[in-house]
N, C-alpha and C positions, 0 to 999 in steps of 0.2 A: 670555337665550334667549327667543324666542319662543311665548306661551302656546300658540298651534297647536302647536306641537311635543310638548306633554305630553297632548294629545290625541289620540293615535292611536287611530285607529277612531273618531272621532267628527267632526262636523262643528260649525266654528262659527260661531254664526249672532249678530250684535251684540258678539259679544266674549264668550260666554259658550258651555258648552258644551252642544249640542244633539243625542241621539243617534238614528242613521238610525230612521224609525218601522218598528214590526214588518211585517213580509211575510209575503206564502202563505209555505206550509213549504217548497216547495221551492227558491224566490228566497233566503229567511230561511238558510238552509243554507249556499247557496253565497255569504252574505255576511258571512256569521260569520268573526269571527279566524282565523287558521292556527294552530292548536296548534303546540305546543312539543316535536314528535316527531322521531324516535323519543327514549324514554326508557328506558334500562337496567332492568335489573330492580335494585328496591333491595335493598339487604344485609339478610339475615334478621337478622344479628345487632344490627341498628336494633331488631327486635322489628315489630310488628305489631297495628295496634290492628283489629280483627274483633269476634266474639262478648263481648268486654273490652274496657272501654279502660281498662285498666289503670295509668293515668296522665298527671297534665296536661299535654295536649298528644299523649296518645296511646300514644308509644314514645318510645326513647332518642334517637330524633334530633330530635322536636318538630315532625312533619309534621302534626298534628292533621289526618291522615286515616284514614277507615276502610275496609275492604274491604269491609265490608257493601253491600248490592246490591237488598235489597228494596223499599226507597222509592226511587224513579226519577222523572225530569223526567217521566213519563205520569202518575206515580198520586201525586205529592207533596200535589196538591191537595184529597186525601184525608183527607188527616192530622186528628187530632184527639184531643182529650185523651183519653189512657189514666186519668189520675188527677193529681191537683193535691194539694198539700200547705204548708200555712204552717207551716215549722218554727220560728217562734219566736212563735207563736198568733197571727200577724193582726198584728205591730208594724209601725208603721211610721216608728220613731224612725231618728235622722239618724246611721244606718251605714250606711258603705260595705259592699256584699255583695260579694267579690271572686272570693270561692273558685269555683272551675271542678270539675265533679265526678271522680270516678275510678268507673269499675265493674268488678267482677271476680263471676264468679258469681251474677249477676243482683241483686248487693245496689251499690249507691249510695253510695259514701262522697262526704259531704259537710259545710265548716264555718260557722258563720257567726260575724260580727261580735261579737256573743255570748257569744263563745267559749265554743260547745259545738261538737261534732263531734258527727255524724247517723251511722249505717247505718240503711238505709231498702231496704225490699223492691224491690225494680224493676218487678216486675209489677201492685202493688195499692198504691203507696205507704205501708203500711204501716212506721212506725219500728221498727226492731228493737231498735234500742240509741240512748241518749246519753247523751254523756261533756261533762260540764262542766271547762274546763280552766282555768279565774281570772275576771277581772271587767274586768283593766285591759286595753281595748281594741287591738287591731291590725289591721295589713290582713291577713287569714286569707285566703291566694289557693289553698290545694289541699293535701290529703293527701296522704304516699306508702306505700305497699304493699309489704309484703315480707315474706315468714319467720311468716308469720300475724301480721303487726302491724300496726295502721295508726300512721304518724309523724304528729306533731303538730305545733306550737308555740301559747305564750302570750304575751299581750302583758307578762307576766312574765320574758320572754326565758328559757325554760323547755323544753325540747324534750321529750315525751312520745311513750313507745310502747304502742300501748293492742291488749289482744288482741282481734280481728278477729271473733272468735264476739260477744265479751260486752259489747266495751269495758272493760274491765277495766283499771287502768294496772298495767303489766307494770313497767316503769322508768321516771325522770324525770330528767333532767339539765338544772342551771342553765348557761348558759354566758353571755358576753359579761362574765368575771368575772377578778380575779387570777389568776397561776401560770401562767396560755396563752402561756407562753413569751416571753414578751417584755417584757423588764427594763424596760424606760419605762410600763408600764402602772403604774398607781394599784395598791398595794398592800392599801391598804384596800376600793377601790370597784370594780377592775379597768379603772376607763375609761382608757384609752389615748389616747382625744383631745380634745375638747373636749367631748366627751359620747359618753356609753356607748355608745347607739343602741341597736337591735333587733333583732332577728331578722324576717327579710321573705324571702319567696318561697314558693312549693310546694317541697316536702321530693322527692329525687328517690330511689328506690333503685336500687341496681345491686351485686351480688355480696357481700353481706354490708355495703355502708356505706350511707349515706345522706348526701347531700349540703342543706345549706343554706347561705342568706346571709344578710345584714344593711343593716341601713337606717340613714340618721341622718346624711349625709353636709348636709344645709342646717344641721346645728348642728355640725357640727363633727367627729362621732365621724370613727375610723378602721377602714376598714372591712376584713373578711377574710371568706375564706367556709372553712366548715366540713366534713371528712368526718368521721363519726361512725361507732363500731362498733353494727351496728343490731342487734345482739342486748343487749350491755351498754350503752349510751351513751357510754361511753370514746370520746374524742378521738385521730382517728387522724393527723389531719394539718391545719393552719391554712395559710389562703394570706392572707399581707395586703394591699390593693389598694395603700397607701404603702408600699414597702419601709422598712426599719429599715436602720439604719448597718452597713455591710459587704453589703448584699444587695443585688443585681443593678436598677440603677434609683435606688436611694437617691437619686444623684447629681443625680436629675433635681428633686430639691426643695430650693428655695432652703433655706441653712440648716436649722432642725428643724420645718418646717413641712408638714413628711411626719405628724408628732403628731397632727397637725389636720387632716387633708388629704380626709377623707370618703374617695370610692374604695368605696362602696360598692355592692355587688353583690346587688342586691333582688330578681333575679328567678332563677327556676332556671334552670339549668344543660344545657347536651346533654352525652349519654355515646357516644361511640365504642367498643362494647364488645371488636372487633375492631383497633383500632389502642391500645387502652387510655386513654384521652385523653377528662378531661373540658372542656367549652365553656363557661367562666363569661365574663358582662360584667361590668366594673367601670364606675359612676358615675362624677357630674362632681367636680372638686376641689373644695375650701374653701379658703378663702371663695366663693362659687358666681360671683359677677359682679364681683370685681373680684380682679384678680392682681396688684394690684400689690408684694404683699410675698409671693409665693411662681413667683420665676423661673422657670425652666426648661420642657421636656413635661412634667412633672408624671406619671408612671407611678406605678401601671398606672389613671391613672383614662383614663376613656374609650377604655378598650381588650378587644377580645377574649383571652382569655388559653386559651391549649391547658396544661393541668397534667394532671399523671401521675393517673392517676385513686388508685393505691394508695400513694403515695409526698407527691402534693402538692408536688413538683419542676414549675418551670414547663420547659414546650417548646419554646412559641414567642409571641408575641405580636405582637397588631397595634395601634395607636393611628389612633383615627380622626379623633378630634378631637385636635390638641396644645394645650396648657396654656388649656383654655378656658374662656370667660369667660361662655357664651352659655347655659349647663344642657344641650348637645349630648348626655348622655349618651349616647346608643343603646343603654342596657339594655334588652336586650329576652331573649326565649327563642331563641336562635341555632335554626338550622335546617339537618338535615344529611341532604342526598342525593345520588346520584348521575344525573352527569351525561352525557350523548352531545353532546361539543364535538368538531365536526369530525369526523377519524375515532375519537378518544380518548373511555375514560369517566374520569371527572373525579369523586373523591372532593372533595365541598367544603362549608363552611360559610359559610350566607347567613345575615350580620351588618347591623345596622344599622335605623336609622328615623327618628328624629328629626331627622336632616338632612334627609330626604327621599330619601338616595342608598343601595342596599347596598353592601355591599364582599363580594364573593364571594371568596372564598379555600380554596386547595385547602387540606385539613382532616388532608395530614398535614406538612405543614411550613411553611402559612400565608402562602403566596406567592399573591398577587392573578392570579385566574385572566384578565380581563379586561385587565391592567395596572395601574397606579394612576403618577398625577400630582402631585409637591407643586407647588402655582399657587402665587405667590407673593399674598398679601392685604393687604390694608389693615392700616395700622400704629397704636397707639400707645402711645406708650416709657411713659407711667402705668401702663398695662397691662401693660408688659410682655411682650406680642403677640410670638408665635411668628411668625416670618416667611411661612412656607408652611402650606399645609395639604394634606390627601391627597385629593385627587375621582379615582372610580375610570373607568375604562374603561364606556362605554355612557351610559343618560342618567339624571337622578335622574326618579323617579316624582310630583314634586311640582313647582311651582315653585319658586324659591329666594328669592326678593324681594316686599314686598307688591303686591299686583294690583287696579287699579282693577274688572275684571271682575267679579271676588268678592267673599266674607266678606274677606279678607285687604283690602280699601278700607281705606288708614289712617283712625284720627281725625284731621282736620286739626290741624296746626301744630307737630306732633310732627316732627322730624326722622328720617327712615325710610332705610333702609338695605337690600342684600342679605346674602344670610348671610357671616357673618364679617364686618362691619361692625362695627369697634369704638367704644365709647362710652366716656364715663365720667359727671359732671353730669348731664347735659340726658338726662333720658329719650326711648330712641331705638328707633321701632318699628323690627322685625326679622319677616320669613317665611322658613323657619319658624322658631315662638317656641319659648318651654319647652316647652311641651305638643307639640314635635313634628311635623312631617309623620304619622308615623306612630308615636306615642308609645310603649305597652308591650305594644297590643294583639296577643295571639296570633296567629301569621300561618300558613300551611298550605300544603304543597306538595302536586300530585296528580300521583301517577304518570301518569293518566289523558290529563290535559292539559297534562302539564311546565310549567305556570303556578305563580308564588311569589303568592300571596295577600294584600293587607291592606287591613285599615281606615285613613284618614286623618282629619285635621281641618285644617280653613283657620283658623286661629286664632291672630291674631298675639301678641308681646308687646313691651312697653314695657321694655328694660333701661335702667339705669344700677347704678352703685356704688350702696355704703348706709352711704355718709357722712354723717353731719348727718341722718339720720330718713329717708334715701332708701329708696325701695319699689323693690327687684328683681325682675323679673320680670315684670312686673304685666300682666296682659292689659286694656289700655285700657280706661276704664269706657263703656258706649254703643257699643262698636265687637260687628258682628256674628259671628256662628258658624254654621259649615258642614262640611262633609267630603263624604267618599265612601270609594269601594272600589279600588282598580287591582288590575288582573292583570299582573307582571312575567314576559316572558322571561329565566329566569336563564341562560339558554343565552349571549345576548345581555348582559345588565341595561338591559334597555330595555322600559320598558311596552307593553302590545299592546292593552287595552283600560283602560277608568275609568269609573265610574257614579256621578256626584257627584247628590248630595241635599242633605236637608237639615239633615243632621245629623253634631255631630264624630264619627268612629267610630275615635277613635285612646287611649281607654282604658280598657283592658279588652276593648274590644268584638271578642272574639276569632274567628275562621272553622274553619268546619269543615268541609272538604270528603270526598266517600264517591263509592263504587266506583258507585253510581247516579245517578254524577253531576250528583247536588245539591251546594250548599252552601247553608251554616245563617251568619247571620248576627241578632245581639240590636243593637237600639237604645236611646237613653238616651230614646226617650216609651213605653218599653215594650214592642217590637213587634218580633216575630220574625219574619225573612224569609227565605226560601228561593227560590232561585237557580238558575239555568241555568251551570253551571261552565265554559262556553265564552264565555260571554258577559254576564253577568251579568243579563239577564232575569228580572224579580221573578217568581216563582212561585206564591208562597203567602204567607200572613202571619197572626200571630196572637197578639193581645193579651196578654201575660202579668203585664200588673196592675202595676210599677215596673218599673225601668229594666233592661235587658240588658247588663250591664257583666262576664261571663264567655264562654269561651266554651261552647257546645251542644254535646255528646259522643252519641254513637249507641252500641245494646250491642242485642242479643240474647239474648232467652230464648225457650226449647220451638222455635227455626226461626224466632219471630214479630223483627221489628226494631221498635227502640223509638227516639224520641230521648227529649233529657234537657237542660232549662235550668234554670240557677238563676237567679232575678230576683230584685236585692234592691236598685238603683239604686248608684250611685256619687256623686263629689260633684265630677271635674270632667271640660270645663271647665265646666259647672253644675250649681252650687250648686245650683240646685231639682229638681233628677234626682227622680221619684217613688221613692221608698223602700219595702222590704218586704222579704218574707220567701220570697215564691213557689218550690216546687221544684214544677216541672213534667214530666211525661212525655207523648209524644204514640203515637200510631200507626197505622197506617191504619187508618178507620174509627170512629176514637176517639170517646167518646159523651160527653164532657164539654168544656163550651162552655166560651170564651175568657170573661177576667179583666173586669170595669169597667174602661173607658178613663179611666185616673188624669190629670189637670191634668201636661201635655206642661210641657216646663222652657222655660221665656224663651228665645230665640235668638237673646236681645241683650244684651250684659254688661250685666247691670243694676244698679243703685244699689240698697243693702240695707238703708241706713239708714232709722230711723224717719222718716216724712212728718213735716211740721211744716204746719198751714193758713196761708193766707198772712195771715186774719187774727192767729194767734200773733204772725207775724213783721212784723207792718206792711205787707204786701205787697211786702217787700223783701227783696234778696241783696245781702248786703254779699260784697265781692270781696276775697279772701286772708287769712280769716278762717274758723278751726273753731268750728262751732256750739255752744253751752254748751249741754247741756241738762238741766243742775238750774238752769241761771238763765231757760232758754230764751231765749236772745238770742244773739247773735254774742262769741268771744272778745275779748280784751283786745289780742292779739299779729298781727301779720302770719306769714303762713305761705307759702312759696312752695317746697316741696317735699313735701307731702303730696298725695294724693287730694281729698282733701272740704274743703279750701279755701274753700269756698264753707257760705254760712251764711244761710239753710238749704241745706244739701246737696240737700235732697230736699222739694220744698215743693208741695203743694195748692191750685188756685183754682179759683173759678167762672170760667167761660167769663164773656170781658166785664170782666174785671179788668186794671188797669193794675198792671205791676210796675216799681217803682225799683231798678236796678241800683246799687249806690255803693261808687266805694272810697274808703274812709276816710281824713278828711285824716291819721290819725297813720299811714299805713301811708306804707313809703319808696319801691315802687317802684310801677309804673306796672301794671296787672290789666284786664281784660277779661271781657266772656262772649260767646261768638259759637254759634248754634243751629246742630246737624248732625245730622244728613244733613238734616234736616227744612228747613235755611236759615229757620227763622221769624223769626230776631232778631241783628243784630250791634250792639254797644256802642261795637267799635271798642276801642283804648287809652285806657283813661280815667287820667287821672292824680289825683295823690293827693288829695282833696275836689270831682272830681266824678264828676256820674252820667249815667244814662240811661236812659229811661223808655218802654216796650213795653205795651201793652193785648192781649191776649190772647185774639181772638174765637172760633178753631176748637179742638175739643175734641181733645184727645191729649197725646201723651208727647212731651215735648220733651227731647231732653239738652243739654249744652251746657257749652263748656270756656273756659279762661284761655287765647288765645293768646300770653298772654308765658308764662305757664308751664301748657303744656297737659294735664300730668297732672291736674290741679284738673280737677272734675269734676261738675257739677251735674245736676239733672233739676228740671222743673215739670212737672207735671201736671195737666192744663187737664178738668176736669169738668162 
């Protein structure tokens, strides 16, 4: 498809996209999107995030909006710190900060990387309470609320109820352990598949249980998600993402490779409190890129699944991806509203992201409101490749193939593909990659403007198998990073606007739209932005000292409205995301000045290895060869399926320096290096005992790859 096609509302000017400049207010008005009206009233029994937001995401259906009203596109630009707070004293060690806050009664619950959990005053940031819950690290993404307790977990896979006045731990329960019903589990360790895995998500309550998932599907575990009785801890019911033999699905997994099959369900859950019905994603299967020893669609991985909320009996399901190869998961926080299609309101659940496409589907029997298509795809019998796949009705919000226009520019030499493009060997770029279209970040519906919300990222990847030392997944080394924002008609599923920048904003990086029609959006250089919810017009903005990898919640006390970020940075897709600890409040007026602007992260995959000078290395890169570095010299072995092939990987010179390229006579096949995007230097195919020799006059970053085998990956650095 045509890249003008995913630009609606925008104009493109060179191949990139350009949006109309702002106008008087009254031209600006009449040239703004057409909202997505009318819109039904939503169902109370979603719940209501107002003077509370009593949970990630807001309510039971995950619309992360609020009906508050007092900060407005007039007076947004007002804003200003109420009070700032380092809850782990100013650290700035290399945690993920995931947790997205909850407030209820003007107090702040929140966890960090830490693993401690906060209550924290709302009005003066003042700590009330904290609760330290172990040592062994996890992704801590959000409390839940209920019955005076706040839920926990530990990277102990330990689930805790701590009382709400004191932090106190009220009960603790271990799970991801023997006895959970399921005879193939490990007796002794309770792992079930090829590792234990973890406990992962916000804890969700609803009517006495509490809902969680689990993590661990790249190593193997098998995944299930959990209700719990949240007054005792007793387990009320397990759902597992690989069915066990005799259970509905089983079938869809080659032989006992359901064992192994990951299927894990990382993210929380929507509750339908009125049709009883909760909304879990399950993850991608195991082995994550290569199927060739586990046939069939693979359920319940990459599928929505409606299960009884008290029972744990499935409903109905939907599979978005079959048996995939690609990390497609579309785990995300499902999203449930109502809709006004045609003359009909339309109960339904917007699933999906990582494609790039939703799959809307009515929410009490799971049938694709829009339609849905199996196209038949690209084959191959290694894989195992499911024939069809499903693309629903209206258009996807992304591109689907890499684009010369954008961050998505292949690295040359790599063979590139569109989605579902199957590989195996030869690392083969793919848009979009693992990380997504729009990966985990929390997305937002507004009654307001019947608009579905997200953040994206342009950010390809490199698959192949991982046979023989092969790297899956890999996002190219040297290839660049981008994203933006789209506003989807789900009415439609057809984007109506997009505000691409410069940065991925597809995880974590969650939205929050409010009845004064702002929306709050966090960046990974730090930088909180607020928006015109019709259009995406930046508003306002304001340093908050590391990276915005949660999403912003609003809440109220005494009449006054507040917002509320946690900045603690993230770690993709980079790595140098600023790090910390920042729990921020804002509100009109606010007398406390924004963060230090922290060192913004690379925008170009960058090479991490230590530098080597080029006098260490003789002013040379030997070609298919890993660098030694307690001999500091180039290895002994030819290597043509790793990264850092190149030796030095990452090498140092003065400007004015001649470098000798060489592949070595004992290496057998034929190596290269050729300079990109920058075009400084080609070597061309050198065969095995010669080389090629480049002088190096202008100062910069050069990368530069093996076109025989282009995941090799080098950098010089001209000083």
């Amino acid at each position: 498809m045509d890249r003008r096609n995913f630009l609606t509302g925008a104009a493109v000017i060179g191949g990139t996209a350009a949006f109309t400049p702002l106008l008087a207010p009254e031209a600006e008005a009449a040239a703004r999107p057409r909202l997505a009206l009318p819109v039904p009233e939503q169902s109370r029994r979603l719940g209501r995030a107002a003077r509370d937001f009593p949970k990630v995401c807001g309510d039971y259906g995950n619309q992360n909006h609020s009906s508050l009203r007092g900060i407005t596109r007039g007076n947004v630009r007002h804003l200003g710190g109420a009070w700032h707070v380092n809850l782990e004293g100013g650290s700035t060690q290399a945690r993920s900060q995931q947790s997205c806050i909850v407030a209820q009664d003007g107090v702040l619950y929140v966890q960090t990387g830490q693993q401690n959990v906060f209550a924290v005053d709302g009005r003066t940031g003042e700590v009330r309470w904290k609760t330290n819950v172990g040592a062994e690290q996890t992704n801590m993404r959000g409390v839940g609320l209920g019955e005076g307790l706040v839920f926990t977990t530990s990277g102990a896979n330990i689930v805790y109820a701590l009382d709400q006045r004191t932090g106190a731990v009220v009960w603790q329960r271990e799970l991801l352990v023997a006895g959970e019903g399921d005879p193939d589990c490990d007796p002794q360790t309770g792992q079930c598949g090829g590792n234990r895995g973890g406990l992962a998500g916000a804890i969700v309550y609803w009517d006495g249980l509490i809902y969680l998932g689990t993590e661990g599907s790249t190593a193997g575990a098998r995944g299930r998600g959990y209700a719990l009785n949240a007054r005792t801890g007793e387990t009320a019911w397990i759902f597992w993402g690989p069915p066990g033999p005799g259970e509905y699905g089983n079938d869809t997994w080659e032989g006992e490779t359901w064992k192994t099959g990951g299927a894990v369900c990382w993210i929380h859950p929507a509750v339908d409190p009125g049709l009883g019905l909760v909304y879990w994603t399950f993850g991608n299967p195991y082995p994550r890129t290569n199927g060739s020893t586990r046939g069939g669609t693979n359920l319940f991985s990459n599928c929505l699944v409606a299960i009884d909320a008290k029972t744990g009996e499935r409903r109905w399901h939907f599979q978005s991806v079959h048996h995939d190869i690609w990390d497609f998961d579309n785990v995300m926080a499902p999203v449930l509203c109502d809709l006004k299609i045609g003359h009909r309101t339309r109960k339904v659940v917007v699933y999906g992201s990582k494609t790039g496409m939703y799959y809307i589907l009515d929410r009490e029997n799971g049938k694709p409101v829009h339609g849905m298509t199996e196209r038949p795809v690209p084959q191959d019998p290694r894989q195992k490749t499911w024939p069809t796949q499903p693309f629903p009705g209206g258009e996807p919000f992304v591109h689907q193939s890499p684009s010369f226009h954008d961050t998505t520019r292949p690295v040359p030499y790599y063979p590139t593909g569109e989605i579902y493009t199957p590989f195996w060997d030869d690392a083969t770029i793919l848009f979009p990659g693992a990380g997504g279209g729009a990966d985990w970040s929390y997305l937002s519906f507004s009654p307001h403007t019947g608009f579905v919300y997200v953040g994206y990222g342009l950010v390809n990847s490199a698959y192949s198998n991982t046979n023989g030392g092969r790297v899956n997944t890999a996002r190219p080394l040297g290839e660049y990073f981008s994203g933006g924002i789209v506003a989807v008609d789900p009415r439609t599923n057809r984007p109506v606007w997009r505000r691409e920048g410069e940065w991925s904003l597809a995880h974590g990086n969650g939205i929050l739209t409010t009845a004064g029609r702002v929306m709050f959006q966090g960046r990974p250089d730090g930088v909180l932005v607020a928006m015109d919810d019709a259009d995406g017009r930046e508003l306002w903005t304001w340093q908050c000292g590391a990276g915005v990898h949660t999403s912003p919640i609003t809440y109220e006390i005494d009449g006054e409205q507040y917002l509320a970020v946690f900045a603690g940075g993230n770690w993709l897709p980079y790595p140098d995301i600023p790090k910390g600890d920042h729990l921020w409040a804002f509100k009109l007026n606010g007398k406390v000045g924004p963060a230090p602007t922290p060192r913004p992260p690379s925008k170009r995959n960058q090479i991490r290895t230590a530098a080597v000078t080029g006098a260490v290395a003789g002013n040379t890169v030997t070609l298919g060869r890993i660098w030694d570095a307690s001999k500091n010299a180039p290895g002994d072995e030819e290597n043509f399926v790793a990264q850092n092939a190149m030796s030095p990987q990452h090498m140092t010179i003065p400007a004015g320096t001649e470098v000798t390229f060489v592949n070595p006579s004992g290496n057998e096949h034929s190596h290269g290096a050729a300079s990109f995007f920058e075009h400084e230097f080609n070597t061309g195919r050198l065969k095995p005992g010669e080389s090629f020799r480049h002088t190096f006059t202008k100062k910069g970053e050069f990368f530069y790859n093996d076109p025989v085998f282009p995941q090799s990956t080098g950098k010089i650095v001209v000083q």
